[in-house]
Gaussian input, Z-matrix of N, CA and C with variables (Angstrom, degrees):
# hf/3-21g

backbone

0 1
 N
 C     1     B1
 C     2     B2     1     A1
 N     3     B3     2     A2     1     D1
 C     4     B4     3     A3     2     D2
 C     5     B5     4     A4     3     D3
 N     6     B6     5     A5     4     D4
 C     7     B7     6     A6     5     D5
 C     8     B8     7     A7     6     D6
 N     9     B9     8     A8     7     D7
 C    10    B10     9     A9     8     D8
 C    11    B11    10    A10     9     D9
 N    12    B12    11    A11    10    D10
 C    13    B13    12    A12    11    D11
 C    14    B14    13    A13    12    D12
 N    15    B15    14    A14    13    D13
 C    16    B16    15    A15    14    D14
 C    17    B17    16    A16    15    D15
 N    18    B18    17    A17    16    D16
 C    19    B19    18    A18    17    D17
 C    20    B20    19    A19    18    D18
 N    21    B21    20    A20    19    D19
 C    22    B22    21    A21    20    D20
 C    23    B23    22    A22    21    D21
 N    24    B24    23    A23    22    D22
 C    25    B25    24    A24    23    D23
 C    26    B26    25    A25    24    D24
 N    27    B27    26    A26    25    D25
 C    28    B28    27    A27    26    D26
 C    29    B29    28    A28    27    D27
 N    30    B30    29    A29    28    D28
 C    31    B31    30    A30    29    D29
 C    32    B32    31    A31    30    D30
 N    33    B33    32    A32    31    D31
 C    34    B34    33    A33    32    D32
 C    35    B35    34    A34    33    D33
 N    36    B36    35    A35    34    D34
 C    37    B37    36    A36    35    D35
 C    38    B38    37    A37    36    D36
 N    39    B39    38    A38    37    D37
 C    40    B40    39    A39    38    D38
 C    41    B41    40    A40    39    D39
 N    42    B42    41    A41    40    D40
 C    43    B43    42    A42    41    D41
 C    44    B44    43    A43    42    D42
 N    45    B45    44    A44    43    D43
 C    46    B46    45    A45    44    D44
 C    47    B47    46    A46    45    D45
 N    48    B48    47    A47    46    D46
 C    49    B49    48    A48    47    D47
 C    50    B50    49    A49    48    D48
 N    51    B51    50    A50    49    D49
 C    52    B52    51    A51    50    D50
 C    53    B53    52    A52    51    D51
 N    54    B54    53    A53    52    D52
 C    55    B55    54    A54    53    D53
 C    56    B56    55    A55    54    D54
 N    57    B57    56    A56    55    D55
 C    58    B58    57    A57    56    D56
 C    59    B59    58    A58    57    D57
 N    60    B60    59    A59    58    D58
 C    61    B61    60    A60    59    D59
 C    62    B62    61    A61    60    D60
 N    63    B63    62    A62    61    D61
 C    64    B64    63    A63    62    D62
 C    65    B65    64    A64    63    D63
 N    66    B66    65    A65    64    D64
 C    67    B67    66    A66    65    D65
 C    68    B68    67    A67    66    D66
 N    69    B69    68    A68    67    D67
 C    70    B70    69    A69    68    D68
 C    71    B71    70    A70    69    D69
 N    72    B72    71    A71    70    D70
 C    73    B73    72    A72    71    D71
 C    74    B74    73    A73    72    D72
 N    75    B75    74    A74    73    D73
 C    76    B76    75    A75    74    D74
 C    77    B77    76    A76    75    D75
 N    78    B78    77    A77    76    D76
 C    79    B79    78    A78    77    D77
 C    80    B80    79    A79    78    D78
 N    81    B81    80    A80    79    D79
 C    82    B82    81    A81    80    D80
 C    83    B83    82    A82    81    D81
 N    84    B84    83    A83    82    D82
 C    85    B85    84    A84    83    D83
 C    86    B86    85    A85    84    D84
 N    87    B87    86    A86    85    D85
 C    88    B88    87    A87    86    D86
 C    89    B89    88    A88    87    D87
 N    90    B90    89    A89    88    D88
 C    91    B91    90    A90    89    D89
 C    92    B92    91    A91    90    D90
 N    93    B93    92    A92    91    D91
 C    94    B94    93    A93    92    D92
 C    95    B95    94    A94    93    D93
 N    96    B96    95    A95    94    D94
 C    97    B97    96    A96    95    D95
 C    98    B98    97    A97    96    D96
 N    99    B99    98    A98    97    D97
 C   100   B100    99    A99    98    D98
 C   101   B101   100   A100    99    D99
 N   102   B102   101   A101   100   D100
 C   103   B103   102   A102   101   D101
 C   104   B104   103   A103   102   D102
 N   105   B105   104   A104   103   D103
 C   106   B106   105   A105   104   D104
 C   107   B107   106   A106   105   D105
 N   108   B108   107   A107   106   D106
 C   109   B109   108   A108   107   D107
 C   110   B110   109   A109   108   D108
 N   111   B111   110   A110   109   D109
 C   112   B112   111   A111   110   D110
 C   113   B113   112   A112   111   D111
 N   114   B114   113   A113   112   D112
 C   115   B115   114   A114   113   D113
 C   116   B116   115   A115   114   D114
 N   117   B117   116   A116   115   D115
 C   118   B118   117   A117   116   D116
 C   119   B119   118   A118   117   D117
 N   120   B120   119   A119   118   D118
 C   121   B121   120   A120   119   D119
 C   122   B122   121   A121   120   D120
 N   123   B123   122   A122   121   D121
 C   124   B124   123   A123   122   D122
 C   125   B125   124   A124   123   D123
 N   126   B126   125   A125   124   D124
 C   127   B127   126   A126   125   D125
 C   128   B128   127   A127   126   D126
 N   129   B129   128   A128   127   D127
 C   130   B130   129   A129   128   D128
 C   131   B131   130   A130   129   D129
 N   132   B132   131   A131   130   D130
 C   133   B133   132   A132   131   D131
 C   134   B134   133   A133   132   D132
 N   135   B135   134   A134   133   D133
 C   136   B136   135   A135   134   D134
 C   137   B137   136   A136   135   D135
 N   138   B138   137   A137   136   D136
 C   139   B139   138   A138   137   D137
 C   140   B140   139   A139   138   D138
 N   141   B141   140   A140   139   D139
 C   142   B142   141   A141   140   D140
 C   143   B143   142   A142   141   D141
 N   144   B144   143   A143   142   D142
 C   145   B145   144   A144   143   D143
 C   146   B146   145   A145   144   D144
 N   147   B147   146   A146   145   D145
 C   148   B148   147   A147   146   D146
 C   149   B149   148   A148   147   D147
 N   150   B150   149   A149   148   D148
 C   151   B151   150   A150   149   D149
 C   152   B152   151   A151   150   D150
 N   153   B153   152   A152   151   D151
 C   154   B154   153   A153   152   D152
 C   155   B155   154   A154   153   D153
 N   156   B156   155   A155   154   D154
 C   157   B157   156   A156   155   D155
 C   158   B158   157   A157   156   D156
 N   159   B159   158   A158   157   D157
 C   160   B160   159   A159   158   D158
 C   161   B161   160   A160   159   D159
 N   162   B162   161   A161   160   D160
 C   163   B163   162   A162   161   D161
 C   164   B164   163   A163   162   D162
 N   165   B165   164   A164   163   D163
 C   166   B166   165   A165   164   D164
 C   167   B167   166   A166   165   D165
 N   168   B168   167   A167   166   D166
 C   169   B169   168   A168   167   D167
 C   170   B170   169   A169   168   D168
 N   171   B171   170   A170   169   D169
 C   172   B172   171   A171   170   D170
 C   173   B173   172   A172   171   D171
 N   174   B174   173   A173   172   D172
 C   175   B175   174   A174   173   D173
 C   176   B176   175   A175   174   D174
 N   177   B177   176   A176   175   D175
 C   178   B178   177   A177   176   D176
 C   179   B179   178   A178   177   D177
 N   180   B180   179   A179   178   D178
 C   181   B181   180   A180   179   D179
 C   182   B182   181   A181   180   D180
 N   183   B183   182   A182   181   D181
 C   184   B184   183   A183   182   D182
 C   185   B185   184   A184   183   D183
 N   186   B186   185   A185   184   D184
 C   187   B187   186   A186   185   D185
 C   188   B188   187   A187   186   D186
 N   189   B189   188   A188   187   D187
 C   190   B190   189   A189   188   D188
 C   191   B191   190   A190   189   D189
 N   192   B192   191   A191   190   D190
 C   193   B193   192   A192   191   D191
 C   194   B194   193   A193   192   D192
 N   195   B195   194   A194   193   D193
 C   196   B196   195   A195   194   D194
 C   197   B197   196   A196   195   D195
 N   198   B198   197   A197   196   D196
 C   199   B199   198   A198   197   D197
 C   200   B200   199   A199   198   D198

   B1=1.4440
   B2=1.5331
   B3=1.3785
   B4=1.7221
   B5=1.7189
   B6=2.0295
   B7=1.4642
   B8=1.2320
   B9=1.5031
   B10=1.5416
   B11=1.4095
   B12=1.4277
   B13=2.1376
   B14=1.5293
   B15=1.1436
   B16=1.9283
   B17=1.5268
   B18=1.1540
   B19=1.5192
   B20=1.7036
   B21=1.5231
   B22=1.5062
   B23=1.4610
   B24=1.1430
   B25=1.8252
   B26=1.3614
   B27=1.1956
   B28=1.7897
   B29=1.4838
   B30=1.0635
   B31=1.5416
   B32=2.2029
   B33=1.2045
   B34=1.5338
   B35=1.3338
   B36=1.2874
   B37=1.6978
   B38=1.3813
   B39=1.9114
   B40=1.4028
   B41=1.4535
   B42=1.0878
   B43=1.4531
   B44=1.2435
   B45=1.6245
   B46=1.8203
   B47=1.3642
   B48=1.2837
   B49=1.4708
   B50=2.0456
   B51=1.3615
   B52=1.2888
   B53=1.7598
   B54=1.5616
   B55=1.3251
   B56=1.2431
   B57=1.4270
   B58=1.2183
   B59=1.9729
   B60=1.7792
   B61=0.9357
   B62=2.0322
   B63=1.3428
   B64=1.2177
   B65=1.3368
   B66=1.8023
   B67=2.1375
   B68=1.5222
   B69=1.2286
   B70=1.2654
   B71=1.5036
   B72=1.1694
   B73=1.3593
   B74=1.9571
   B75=1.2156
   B76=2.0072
   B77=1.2093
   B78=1.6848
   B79=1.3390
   B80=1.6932
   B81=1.5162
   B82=1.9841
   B83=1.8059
   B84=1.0378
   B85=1.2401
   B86=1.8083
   B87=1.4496
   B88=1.7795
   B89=1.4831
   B90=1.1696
   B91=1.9133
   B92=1.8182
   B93=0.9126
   B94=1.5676
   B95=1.4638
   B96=1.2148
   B97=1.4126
   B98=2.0623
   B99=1.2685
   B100=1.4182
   B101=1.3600
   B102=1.6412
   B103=1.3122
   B104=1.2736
   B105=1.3723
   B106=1.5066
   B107=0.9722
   B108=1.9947
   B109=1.1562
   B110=1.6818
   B111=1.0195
   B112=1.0594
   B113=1.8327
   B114=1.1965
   B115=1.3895
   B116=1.8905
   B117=1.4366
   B118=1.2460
   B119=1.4617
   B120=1.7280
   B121=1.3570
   B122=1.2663
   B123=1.4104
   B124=1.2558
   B125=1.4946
   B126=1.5558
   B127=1.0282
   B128=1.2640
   B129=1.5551
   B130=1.3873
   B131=1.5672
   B132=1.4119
   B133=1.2744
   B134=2.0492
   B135=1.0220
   B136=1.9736
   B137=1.0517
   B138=1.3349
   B139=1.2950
   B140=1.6744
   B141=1.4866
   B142=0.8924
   B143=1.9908
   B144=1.0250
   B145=1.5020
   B146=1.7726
   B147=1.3319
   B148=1.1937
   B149=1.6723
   B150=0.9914
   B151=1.6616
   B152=1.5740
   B153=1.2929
   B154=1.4864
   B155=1.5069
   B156=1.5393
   B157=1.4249
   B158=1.9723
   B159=1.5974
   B160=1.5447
   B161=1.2782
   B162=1.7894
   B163=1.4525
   B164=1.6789
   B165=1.0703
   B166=1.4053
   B167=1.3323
   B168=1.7919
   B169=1.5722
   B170=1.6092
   B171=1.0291
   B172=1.1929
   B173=1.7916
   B174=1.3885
   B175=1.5450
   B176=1.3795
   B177=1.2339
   B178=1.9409
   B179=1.8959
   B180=1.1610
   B181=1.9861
   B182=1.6803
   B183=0.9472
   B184=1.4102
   B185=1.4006
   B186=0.9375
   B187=1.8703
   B188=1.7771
   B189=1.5159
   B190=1.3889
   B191=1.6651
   B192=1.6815
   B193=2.1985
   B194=1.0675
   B195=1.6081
   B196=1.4962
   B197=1.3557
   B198=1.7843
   B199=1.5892
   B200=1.8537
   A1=108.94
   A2=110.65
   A3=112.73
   A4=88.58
   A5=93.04
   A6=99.99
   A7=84.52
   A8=115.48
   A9=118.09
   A10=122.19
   A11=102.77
   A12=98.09
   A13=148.05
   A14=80.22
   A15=93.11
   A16=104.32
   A17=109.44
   A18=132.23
   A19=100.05
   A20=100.11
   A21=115.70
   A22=118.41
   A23=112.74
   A24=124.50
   A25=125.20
   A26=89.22
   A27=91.09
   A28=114.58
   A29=120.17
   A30=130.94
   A31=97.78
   A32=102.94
   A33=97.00
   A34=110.07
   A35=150.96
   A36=136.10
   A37=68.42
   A38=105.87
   A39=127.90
   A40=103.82
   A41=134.87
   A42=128.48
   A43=107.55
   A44=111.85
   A45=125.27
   A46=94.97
   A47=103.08
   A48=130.26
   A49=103.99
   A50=97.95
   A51=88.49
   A52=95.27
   A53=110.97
   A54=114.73
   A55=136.74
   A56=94.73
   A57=111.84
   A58=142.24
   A59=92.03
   A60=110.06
   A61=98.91
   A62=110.69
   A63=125.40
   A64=115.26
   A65=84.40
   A66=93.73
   A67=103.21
   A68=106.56
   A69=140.37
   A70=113.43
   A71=127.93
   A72=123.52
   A73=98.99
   A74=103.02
   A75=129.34
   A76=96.45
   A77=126.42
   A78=110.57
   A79=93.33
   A80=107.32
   A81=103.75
   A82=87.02
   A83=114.34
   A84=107.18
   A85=111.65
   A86=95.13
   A87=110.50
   A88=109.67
   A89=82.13
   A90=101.10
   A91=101.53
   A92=108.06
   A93=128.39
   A94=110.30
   A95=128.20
   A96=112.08
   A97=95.86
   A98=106.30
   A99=105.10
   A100=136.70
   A101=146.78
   A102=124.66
   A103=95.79
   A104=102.12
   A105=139.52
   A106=104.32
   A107=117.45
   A108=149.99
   A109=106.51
   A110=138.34
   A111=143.18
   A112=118.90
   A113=121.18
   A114=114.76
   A115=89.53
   A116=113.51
   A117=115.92
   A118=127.05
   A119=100.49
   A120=108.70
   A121=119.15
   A122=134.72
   A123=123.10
   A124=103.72
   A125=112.88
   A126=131.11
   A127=105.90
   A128=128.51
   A129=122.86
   A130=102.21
   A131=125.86
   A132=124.92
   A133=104.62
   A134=82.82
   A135=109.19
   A136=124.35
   A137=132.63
   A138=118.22
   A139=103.85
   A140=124.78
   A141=157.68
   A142=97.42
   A143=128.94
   A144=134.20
   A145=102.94
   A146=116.74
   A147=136.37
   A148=128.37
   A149=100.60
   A150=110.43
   A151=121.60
   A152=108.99
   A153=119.27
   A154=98.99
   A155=134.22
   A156=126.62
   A157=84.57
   A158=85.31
   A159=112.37
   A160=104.20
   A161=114.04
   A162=91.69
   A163=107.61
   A164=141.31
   A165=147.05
   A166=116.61
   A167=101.39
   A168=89.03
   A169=104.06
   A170=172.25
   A171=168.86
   A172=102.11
   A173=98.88
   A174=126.20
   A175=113.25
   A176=109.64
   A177=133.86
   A178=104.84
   A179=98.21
   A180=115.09
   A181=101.79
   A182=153.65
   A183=153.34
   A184=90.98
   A185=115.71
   A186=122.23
   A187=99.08
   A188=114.29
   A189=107.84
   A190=90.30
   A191=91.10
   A192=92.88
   A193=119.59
   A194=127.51
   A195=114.78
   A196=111.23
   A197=97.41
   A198=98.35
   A199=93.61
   D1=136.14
   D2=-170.52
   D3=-124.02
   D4=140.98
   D5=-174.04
   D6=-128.80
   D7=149.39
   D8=155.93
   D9=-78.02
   D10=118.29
   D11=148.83
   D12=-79.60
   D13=104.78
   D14=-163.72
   D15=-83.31
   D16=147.41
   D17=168.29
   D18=-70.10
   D19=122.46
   D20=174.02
   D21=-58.22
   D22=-32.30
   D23=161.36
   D24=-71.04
   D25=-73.46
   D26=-168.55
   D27=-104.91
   D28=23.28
   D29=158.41
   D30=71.17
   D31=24.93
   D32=-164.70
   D33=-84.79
   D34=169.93
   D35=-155.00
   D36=-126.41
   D37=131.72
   D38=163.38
   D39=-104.48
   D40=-18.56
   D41=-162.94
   D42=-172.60
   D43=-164.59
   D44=156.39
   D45=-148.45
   D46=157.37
   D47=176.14
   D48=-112.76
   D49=124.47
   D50=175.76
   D51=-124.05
   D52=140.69
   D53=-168.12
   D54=18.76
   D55=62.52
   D56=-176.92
   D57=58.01
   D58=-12.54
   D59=-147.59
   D60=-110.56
   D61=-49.56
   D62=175.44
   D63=-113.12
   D64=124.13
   D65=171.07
   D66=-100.34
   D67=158.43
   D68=-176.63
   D69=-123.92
   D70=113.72
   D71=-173.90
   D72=-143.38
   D73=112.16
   D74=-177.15
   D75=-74.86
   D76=100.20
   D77=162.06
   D78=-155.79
   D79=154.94
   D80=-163.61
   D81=-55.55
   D82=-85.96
   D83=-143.89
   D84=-106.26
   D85=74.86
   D86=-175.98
   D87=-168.03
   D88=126.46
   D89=179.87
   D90=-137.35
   D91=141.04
   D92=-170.94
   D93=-130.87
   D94=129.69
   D95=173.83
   D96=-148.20
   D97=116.90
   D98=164.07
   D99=-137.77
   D100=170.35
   D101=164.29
   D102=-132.60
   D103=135.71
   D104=-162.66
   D105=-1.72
   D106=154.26
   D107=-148.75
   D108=108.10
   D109=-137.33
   D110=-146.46
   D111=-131.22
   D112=140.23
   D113=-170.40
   D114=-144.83
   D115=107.48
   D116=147.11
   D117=-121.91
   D118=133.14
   D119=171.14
   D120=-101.91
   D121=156.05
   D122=165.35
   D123=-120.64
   D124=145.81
   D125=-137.83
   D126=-93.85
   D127=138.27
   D128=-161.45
   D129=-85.94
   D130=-10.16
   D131=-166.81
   D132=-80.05
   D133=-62.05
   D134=178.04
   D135=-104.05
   D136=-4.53
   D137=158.65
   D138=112.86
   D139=-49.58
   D140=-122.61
   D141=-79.94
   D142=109.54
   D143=155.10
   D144=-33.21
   D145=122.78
   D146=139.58
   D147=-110.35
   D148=128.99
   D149=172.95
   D150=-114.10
   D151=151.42
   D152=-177.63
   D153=-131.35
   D154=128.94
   D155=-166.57
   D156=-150.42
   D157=120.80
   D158=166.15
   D159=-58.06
   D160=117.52
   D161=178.86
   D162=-86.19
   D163=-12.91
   D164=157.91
   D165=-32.81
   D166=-58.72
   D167=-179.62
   D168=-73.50
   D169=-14.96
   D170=-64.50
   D171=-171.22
   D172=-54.56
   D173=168.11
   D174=-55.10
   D175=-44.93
   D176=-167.69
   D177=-77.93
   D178=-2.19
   D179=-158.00
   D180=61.72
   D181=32.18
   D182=-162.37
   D183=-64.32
   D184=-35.16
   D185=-150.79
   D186=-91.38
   D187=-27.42
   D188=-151.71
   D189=-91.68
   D190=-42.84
   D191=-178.06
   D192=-94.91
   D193=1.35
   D194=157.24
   D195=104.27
   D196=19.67
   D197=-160.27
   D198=-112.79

């Protein structure tokens, strides 16, 4: 299942999420690749910080020890 990631502002498509698991983000010269923890883009339209936060790692403390 593929979801779009929209910019919290300006409604602009930053990416897709496909099963939850892999983002996809279309831009000339940017490739991103991670597993869980956190993925923010900011949006080429508005400026605007977007975030995507694994809630697993979050649960796991991923966020608190850096792991």
């Amino acid at each position: 299942m593929t979801e779009k990631w929209i910019c919290i502002a300006c409604k602009f498509t930053l990416g897709f999420i496909e099963d939850k698991k892999v983002i996809r983000i279309k831009r000339k010269d940017l490739y991103v690749e991670t597993e869980g923890g956190k993925v923010t883009e900011i949006c080429p339209r508005c400026g605007k910080p977007n975030t995507l936060t694994d809630e697993k790692y979050i649960e796991k403390g991923g966020e608190k020890y850096g792991l």
